[in-house]
MARTI-364131 format. One record per atom (N, C-alpha, C): residue in one letter; x negated, y negated, z. Coordinates in steps of 0.1 Angstrom, whole numbers, plus 5000, padded with zeros to 4 digits. Each point is the difference from the previous one (the first is absolute). Example, Ala and Ser with C-alpha at 12.3 -4.5 7.8 and 13.67 -1.06 7.14 Angstrom:
<rs>
a486850575078/a500949885000/a499149885000/s500449894993/s499149895000/s500849895008/
</rs>
This chain:
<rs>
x504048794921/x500950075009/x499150055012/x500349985015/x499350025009/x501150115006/x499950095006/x500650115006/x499250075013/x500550065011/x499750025010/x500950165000/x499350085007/x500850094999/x499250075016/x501050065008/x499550085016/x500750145000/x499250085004/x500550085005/x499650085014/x500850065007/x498850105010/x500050114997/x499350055000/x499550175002/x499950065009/x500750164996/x500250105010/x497949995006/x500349985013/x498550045004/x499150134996/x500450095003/x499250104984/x499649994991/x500649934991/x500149954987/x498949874996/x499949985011/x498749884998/x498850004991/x499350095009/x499150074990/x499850034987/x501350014995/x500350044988/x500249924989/x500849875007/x500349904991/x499249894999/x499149965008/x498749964998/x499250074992/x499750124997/x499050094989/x501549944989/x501050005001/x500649974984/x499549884995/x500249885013/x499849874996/x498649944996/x499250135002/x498549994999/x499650024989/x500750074993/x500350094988/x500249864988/x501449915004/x500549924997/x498949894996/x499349955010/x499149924999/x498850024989/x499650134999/x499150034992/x500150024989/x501450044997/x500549964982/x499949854997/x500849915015/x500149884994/x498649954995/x498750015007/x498749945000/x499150114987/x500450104995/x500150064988/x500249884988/x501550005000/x501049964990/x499549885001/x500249905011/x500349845001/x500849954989/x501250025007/x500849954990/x500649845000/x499949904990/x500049875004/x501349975004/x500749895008/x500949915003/x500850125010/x498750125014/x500550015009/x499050025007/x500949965014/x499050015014/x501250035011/x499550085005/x500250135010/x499150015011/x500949995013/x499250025012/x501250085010/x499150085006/x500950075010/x499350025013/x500450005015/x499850025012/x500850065008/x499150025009/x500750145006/x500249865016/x501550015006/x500149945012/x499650065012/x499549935010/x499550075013/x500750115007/x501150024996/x500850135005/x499850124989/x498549994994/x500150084988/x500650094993/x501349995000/x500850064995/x500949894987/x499949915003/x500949914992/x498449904990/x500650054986/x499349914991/x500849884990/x499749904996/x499849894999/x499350014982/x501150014987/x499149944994/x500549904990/x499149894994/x500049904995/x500149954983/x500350004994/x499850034985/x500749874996/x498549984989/x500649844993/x499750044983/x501649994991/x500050084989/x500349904990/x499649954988/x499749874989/x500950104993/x500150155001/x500650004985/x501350115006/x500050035007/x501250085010/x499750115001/x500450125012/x499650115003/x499450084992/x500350024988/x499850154990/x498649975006/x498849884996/x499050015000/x499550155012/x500449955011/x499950125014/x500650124997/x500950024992/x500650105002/x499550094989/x499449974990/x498950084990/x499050075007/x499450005018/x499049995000/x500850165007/x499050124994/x500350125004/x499950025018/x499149955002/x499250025016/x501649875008/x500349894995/x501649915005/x500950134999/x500550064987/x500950084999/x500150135012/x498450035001/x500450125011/x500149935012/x499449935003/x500449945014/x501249935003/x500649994989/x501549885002/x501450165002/x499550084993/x501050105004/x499350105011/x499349995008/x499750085007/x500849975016/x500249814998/x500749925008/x501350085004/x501150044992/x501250105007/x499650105013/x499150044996/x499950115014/x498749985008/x499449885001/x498950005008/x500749905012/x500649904996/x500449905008/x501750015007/x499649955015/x500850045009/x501049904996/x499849864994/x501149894999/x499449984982/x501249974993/x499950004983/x499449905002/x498750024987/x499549814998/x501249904996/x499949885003/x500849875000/x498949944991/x500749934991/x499749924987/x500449894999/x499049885001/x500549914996/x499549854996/x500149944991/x499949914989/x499349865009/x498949925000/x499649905008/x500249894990/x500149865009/x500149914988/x499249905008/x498549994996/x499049905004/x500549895005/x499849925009/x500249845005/x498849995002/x499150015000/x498549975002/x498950065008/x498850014992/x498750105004/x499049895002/x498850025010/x499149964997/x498750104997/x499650044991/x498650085001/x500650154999/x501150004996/x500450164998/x499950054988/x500449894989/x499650124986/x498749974996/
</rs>
């Protein structure tokens, strides 16, 4: 399952949710948990992030991860527009996984 998920952030709040997502990252490279890969970017209007997630066994895997849990509900009141969610369905990569 490949999933894409965006949101923007109140510009205050920037700061903030980068130290979550940092947070996030450092469990995952802890844990390494197998059959996922996670990437997130921040878009040139740095306010709007971009992230990527390819899941072999479906979400719970991310959602066990305490450092995912605080940053996925912190989402309600940081961000000026709700994250948008949604499901990708590969036609073709070259050199991406």
């Amino acid at each position: 399952m490949h999933v894409m998920t965006r949101c923007k952030i109140k510009p205050d709040e920037v700061e903030h949710v980068l130290e979550l997502l940092g947070a996030v990252y450092d469990e995952l490279a802890s844990v390494q948990p197998d059959g996922l890969r996670y990437a997130t970017f921040q878009l040139e209007d740095k306010v709007t992030l971009v992230s990527f997630v390819e899941l072999q066994d479906g979400p719970e895997m991310l959602q066990q991860l305490k450092a995912f849990q605080r940053y996925r509900t912190s989402l309600d009141q940081v961000c000026d527009e709700p994250p948008v969610t949604t499901v990708l369905h590969e036609i073709g990569a070259y050199r991406f996984h």
